[in-house]
C-alpha positions in Angstrom: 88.8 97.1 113.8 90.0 100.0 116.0 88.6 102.4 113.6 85.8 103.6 112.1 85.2 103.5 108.2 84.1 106.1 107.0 83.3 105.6 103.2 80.0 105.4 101.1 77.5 102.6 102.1 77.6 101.4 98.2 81.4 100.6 97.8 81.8 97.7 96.0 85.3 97.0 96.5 87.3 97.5 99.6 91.1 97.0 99.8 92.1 97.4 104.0 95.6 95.6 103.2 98.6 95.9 105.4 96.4 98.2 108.0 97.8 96.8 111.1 94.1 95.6 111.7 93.7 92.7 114.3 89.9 92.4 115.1 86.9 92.4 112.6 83.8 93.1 114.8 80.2 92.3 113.9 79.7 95.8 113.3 82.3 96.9 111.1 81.1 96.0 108.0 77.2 96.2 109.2 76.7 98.8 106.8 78.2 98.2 103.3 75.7 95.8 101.5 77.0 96.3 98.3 80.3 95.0 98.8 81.6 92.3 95.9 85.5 92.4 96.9 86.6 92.7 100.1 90.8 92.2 101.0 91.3 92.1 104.7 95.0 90.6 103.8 98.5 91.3 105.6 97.0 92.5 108.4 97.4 91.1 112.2 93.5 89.5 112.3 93.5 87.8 115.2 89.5 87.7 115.5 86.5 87.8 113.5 83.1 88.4 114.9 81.1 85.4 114.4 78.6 87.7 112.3 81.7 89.5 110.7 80.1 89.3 107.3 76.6 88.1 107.7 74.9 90.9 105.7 77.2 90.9 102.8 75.2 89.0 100.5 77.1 90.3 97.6 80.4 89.2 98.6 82.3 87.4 96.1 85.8 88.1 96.8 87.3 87.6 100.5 91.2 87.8 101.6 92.2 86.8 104.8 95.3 86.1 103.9 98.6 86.7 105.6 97.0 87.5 109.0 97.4 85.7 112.3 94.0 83.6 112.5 93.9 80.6 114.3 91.1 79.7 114.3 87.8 80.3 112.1 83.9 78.9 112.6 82.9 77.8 109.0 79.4 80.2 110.4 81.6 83.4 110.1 81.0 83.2 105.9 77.7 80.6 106.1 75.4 83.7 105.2 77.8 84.6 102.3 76.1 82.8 99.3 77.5 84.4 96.6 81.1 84.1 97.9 83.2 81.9 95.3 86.8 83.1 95.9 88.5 82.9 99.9 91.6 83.7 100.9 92.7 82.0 104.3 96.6 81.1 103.7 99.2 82.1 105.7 97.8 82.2 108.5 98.4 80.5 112.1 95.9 77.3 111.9 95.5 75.8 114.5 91.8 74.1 113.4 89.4 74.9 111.1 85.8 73.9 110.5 
């Protein structure tokens, strides 16, 4: 992401809709542990980080949705074992593991 959050390290739920976003570094989210819901949707995500979300362990909730992925390694949310609800559709596909 091109900018730096700046919120508390213990918000649970994080709604970054319709930002104009299009890259999710393995940094941006490095931080926020305690995050349950997380809505990255109608955005233009082009690229995740392949450690993206690795330290969210409490991550339920992910939204991807309405962005311009085309491609996503199933390792980007392997870390995430807690996570029972994702998001991908419409998106631009072109293979997914």
């Amino acid at each position: 992401m091109s900018a730096e959050i700046n919120l508390a390290k213990s918000v649970e739920i994080l709604n970054l809709s319709g930002n104009d976003i299009t890259t999710v570094d393995n940094h941006n989210f490095k931080e926020y542990d305690d995050l349950i819901n997380l809505s990255l949707a109608k955005n233009s995500i082009h690229t995740l980080g392949l450690f993206a979300f690795e330290n969210l362990e409490k991550l339920k909730h992910l939204d991807l949705s309405e962005n311009r992925l085309e491609f996503m390694d199933d390792k980007i949310i392997e870390s995430n074992i807690a996570l029972t609800y994702l998001d991908l559709s419409r998106n631009k596909f072109m293979m997914l593991d």
